[in-house]
RODO-2510 file (C-alpha; in nm, 4 decimals, decimal comma):
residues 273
     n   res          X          Y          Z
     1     x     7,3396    18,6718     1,8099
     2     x     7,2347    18,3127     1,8370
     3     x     7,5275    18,2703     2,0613
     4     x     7,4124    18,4980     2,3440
     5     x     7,0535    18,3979     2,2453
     6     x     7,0880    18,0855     2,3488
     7     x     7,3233    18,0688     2,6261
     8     x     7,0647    18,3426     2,8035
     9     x     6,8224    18,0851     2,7753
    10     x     7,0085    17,8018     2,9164
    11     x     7,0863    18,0525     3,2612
    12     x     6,7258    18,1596     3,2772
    13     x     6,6371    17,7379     3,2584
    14     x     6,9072    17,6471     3,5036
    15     x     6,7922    17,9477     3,7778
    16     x     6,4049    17,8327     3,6885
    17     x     6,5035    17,4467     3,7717
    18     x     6,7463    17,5388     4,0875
    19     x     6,4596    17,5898     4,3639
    20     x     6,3129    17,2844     4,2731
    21     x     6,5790    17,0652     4,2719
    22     x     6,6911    17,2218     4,5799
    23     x     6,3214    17,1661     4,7635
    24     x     6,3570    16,8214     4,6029
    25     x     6,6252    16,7253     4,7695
    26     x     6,5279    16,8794     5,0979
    27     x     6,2263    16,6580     5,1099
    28     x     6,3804    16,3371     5,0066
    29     x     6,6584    16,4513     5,3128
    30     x     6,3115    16,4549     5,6078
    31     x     6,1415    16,2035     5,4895
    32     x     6,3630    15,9047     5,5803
    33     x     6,4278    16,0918     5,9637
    34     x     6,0265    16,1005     5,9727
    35     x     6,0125    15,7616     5,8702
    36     x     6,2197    15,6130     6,1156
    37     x     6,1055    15,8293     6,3847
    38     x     5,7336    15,7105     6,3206
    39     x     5,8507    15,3321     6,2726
    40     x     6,0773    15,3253     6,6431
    41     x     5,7241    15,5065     6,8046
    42     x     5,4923    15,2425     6,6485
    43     x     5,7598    14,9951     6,7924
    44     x     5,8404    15,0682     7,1038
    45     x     5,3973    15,1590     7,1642
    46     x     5,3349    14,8245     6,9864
    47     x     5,5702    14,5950     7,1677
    48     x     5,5302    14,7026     7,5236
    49     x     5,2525    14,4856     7,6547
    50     x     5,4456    14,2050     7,5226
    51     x     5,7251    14,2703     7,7169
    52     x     5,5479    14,3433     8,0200
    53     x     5,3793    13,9651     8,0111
    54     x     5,7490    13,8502     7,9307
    55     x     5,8906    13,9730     8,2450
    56     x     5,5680    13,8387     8,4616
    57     x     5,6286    13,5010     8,3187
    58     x     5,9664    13,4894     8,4053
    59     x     5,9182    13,6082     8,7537
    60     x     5,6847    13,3128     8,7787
    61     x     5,8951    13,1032     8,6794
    62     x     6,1460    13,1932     8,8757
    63     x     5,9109    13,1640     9,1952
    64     x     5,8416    12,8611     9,1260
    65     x     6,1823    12,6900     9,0877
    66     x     6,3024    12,9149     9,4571
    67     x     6,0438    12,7365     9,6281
    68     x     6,0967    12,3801     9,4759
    69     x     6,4320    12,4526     9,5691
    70     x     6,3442    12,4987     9,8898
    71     x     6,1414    12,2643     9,9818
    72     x     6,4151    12,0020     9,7724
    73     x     6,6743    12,2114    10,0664
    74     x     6,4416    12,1367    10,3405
    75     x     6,3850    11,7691    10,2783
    76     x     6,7662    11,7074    10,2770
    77     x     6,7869    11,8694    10,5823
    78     x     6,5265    11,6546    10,7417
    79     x     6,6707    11,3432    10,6098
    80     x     7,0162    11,4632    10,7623
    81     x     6,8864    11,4892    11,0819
    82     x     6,7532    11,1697    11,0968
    83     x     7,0529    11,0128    11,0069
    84     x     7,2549    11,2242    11,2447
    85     x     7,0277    11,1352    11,5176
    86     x     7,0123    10,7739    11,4425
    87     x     7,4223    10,7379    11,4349
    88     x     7,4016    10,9323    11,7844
    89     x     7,1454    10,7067    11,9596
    90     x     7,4183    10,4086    11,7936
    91     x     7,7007    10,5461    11,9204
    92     x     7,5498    10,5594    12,2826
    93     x     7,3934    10,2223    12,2653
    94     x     7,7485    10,1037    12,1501
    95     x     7,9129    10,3065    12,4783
    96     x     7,7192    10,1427    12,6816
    97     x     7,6820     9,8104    12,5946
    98     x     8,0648     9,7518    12,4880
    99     x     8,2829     9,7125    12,8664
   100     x     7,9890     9,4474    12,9266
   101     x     8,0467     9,2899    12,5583
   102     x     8,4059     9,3454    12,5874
   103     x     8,4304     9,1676    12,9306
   104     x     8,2217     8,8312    12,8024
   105     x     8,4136     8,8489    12,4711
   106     x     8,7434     8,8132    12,6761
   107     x     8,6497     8,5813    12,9195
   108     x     8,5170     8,3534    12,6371
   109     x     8,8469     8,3735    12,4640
   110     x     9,1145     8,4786    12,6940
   111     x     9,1969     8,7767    12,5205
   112     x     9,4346     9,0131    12,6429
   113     x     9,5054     8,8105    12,9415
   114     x     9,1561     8,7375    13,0760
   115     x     9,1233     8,4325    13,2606
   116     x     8,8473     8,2085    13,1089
   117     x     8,5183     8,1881    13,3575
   118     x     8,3146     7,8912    13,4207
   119     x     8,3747     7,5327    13,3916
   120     x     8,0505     7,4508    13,1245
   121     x     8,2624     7,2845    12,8979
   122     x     8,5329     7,1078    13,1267
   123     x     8,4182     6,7456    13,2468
   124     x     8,4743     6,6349    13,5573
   125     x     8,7978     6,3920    13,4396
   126     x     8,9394     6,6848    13,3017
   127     x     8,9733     6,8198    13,6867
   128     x     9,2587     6,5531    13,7532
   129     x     9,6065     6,7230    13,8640
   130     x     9,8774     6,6271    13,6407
   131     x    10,1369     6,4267    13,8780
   132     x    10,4260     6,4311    13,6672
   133     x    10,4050     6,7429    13,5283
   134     x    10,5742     7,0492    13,7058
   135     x    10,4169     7,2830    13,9569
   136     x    10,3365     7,6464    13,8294
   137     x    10,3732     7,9210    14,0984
   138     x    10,0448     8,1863    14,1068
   139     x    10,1317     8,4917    14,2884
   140     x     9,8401     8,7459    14,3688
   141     x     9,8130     9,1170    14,3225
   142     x     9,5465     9,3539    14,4912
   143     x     9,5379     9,7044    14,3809
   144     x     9,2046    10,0023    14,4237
   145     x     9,1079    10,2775    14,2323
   146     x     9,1645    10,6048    14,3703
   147     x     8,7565    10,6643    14,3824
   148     x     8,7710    10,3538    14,5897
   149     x     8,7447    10,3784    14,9531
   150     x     8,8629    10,0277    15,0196
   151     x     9,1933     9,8160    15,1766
   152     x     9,1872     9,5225    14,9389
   153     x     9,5074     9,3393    14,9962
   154     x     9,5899     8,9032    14,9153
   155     x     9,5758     8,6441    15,2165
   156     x     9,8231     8,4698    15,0235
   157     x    10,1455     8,6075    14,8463
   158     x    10,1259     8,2814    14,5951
   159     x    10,0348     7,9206    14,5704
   160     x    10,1892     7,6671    14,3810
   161     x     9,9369     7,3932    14,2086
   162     x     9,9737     7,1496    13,9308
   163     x     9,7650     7,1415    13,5498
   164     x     9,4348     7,0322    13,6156
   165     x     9,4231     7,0866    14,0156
   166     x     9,1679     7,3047    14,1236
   167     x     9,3063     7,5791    14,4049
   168     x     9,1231     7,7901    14,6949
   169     x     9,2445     8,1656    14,7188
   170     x     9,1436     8,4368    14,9576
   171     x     9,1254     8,8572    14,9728
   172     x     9,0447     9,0216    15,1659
   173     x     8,8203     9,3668    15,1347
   174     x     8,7354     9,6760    15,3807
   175     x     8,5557     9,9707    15,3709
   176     x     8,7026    10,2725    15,5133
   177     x     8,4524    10,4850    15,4594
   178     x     8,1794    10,5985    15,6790
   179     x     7,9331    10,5155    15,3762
   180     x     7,7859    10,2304    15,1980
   181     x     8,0238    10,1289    14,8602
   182     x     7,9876     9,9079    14,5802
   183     x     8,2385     9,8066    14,4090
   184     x     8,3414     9,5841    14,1339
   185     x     8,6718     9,3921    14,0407
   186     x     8,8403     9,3586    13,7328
   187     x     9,1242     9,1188    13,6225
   188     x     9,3759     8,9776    13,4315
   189     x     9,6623     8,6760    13,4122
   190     x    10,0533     8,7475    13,2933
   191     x    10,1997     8,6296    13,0945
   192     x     9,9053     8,6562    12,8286
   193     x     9,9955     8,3044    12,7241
   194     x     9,8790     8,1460    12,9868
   195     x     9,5566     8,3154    13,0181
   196     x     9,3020     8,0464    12,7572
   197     x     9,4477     7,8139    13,0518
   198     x     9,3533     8,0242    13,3610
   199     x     9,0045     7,9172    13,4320
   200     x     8,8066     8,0142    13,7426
   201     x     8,5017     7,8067    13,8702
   202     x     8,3815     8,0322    14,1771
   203     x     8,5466     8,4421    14,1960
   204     x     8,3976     8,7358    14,3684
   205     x     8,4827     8,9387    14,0287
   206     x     8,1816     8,8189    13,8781
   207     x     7,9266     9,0402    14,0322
   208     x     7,9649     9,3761    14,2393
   209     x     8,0563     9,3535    14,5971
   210     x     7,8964     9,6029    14,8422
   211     x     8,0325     9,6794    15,1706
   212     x     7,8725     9,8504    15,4368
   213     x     8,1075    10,1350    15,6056
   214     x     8,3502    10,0029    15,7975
   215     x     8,2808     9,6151    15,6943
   216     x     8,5402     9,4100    15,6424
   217     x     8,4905     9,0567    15,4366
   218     x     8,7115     8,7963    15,3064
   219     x     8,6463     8,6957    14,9427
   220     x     8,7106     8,3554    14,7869
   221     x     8,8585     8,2769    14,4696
   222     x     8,8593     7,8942    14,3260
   223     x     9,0579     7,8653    14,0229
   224     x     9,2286     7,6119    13,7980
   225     x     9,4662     7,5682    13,5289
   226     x     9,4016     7,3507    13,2444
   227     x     9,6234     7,0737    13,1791
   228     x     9,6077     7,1458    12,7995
   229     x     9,8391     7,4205    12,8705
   230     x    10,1031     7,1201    12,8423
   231     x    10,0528     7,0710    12,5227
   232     x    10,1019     7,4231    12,4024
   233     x    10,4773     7,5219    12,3082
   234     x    10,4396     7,8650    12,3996
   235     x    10,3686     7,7828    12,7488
   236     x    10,6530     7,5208    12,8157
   237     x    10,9058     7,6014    13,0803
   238     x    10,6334     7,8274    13,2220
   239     x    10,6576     7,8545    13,6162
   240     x    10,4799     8,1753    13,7661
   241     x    10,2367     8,3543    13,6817
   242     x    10,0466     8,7087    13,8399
   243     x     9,6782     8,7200    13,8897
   244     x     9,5770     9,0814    13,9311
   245     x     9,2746     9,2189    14,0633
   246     x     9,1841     9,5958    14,0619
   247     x     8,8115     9,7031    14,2524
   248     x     8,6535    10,0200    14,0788
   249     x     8,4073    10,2251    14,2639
   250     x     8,0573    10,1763    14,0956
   251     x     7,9006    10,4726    14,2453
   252     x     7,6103    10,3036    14,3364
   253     x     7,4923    10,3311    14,7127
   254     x     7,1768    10,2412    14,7432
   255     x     7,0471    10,0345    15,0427
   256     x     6,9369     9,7411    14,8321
   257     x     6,9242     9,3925    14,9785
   258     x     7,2089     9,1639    14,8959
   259     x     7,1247     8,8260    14,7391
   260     x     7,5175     8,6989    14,7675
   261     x     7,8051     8,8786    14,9064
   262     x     8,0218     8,6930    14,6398
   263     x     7,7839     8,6391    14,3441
   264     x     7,6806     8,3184    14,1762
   265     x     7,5835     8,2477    14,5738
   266     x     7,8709     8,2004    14,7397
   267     x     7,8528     8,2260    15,1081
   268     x     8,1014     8,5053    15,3080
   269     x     8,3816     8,3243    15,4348
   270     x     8,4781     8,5699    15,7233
   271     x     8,7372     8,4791    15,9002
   272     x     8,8466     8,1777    15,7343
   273     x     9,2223     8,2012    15,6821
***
C-alpha cells in the first residue's frame, strides 16, 4: 500500500514539474537569439555615422596626396623640358660653331695635315733657305665639289724649294655658270708629317672667293716650309709632298661688294703666269 502510495505521488510530481521545466528551457533557448539580435541592431544603428566620417576622411586624404602628386608630376616635367631644350639650343650652337673651331684648331696645330697659317711667330731670319740642305718637291692638286660650278685647275704641276725659302704658286678659278658663286677652299698637306712645317703667309683659302658668271681669276698662293722640319726624324729623307685644295659651293649669291678677291687684301693677279 505504501508502495503504490508513494510511487503515484512521485508520477503526479514529475507530470506537475514537466511543463515547467519544458517552458524553462524554451525561454532560456530565445533569449540568447533576442539578445544578439538586439546587440548586432544597436551596432550596426550605433556605428554608422562613424563610418560614414571614416570613409570622407579618407577620400580627403586621398585627394589631397593625387593632386600633390600631380603637381610633384608636373614640376618634373617642366624641369625636363628645360633641360631638354637647353641641351638642344647646345647642340646647335656646337653645329655651328665647330667646322669654324675645327678649322683654327688645325691650322694652329697642323692636325690632320693642315698646313699652319700665318707667319706671327716666325722672324724674319727664320725666312733664310737652307743651302745645303736638299730640295723638297710640292706638287699641287685642284679638285670641286659637285655643287660647284667652277674649273679650278694648278698653273703649276709642282715646284721644288728648299727649308726656309718662301715660294709663289698660282690657280686658277672659273665660273661656268650663268650666275654669281661663292665659294670657299679647303686644304690639306701629305704626308701628315710634314704638315706643322707647311706654313702659308698669303692663300686665297682664307676667305670665300666669289666669281661673277663666267669670270675667270687667277689666285695666288705664297707658302713656305720651315727649316725645323730638318731637325725632325720623322721627316728625314722626305722629298715630295701634295698640297690639295678642294672649293665648296657656299650657297651664298648675293650681290655684295667685294673688299679683296683673295682675302687678307691681296690684289687679283689676272693673267700673271
Amino acid at each position: 500500500m505504501n508502495y503504490y502510495l508513494h510511487a503515484a505521488l512521485r508520477h503526479s510530481c514529475r507530470s506537475a514539474l514537466r511543463p515547467h521545466t519544458i517552458i524553462a528551457k524554451t525561454q532560456y533557448l530565445r533569449v540568447p537569439s533576442r539578445i544578439s539580435l538586439r546587440s548586432t541592431r544597436g551596432y550596426s544603428t550605433g556605428s554608422g555615422p562613424s563610418t560614414s566620417s571614416s570613409s570622407s576622411q579618407q577620400n580627403a586624404s586621398r585627394a589631397q596626396y593625387a593632386a600633390r602628386k600631380q603637381e610633384l608630376y608636373a614640376r618634373r616635367n617642366r624641369s625636363l623640358l628645360m633641360y631638354t631644350s637647353a641641351v638642344i639650343v647646345m647642340g646647335i650652337g656646337v653645329t655651328y660653331a665647330a667646322v669654324p673651331l675645327y678649322r683654327m684648331f688645325c691650322a694652329a696645330t697642323g692636325f690632320a695635315g693642315t698646313p699652319k697659317v700665318g707667319m706671327g711667330k716666325y722672324e724674319a731670319e727664320r725666312l733664310v733657305p737652307v743651302e745645303d740642305a736638299g730640295r723638297i718637291k710640292v706638287h699641287f692638286n685642284a679638285d670641286t665639289s659637285d655643287a660647284l660650278p667652277w674649273t679650278f685647275t694648278p698653273q703649276q704641276k709642282f715646284v721644288s724649294v728648299l727649308p726656309g725659302e718662301t715660294s709663289l704658286a698660282f690657280y686658277k678659278a672659273r665660273n661656268d655658270s650663268k650666275q654669281d658663286v661663292i665659294g670657299i677652299a679647303t686644304y690639306n698637306v701629305t704626308p701628315d708629317r710634314i704638315a706643322p712645317y707647311f706654313s702659308k703667309v698669303e692663300c686665297f683659302c682664307f676667305e670665300e672667293q666669289k666669281l661673277l658668271a663666267g669670270e675667270e681669276v687667277d689666285m695666288p698662293l705664297l707658302f713656305f716650309i720651315d727649316k725645323d722640319v730638318l731637325e725632325d726624324p720623322a721627316c728625314r729623307n722626305l722629298d715630295d709632298v701634295v698640297l690639295s685644295y678642294t672649293f665648296f659651293n657656299t650657297a651664298k649669291r648675293t650681290r655684295t661688294p667685294r673688299a679683296g678677291r683673295f682675302g687678307c687684301g691681296c690684289p687679283s693677279f689676272s693673267g700673271i703666269r
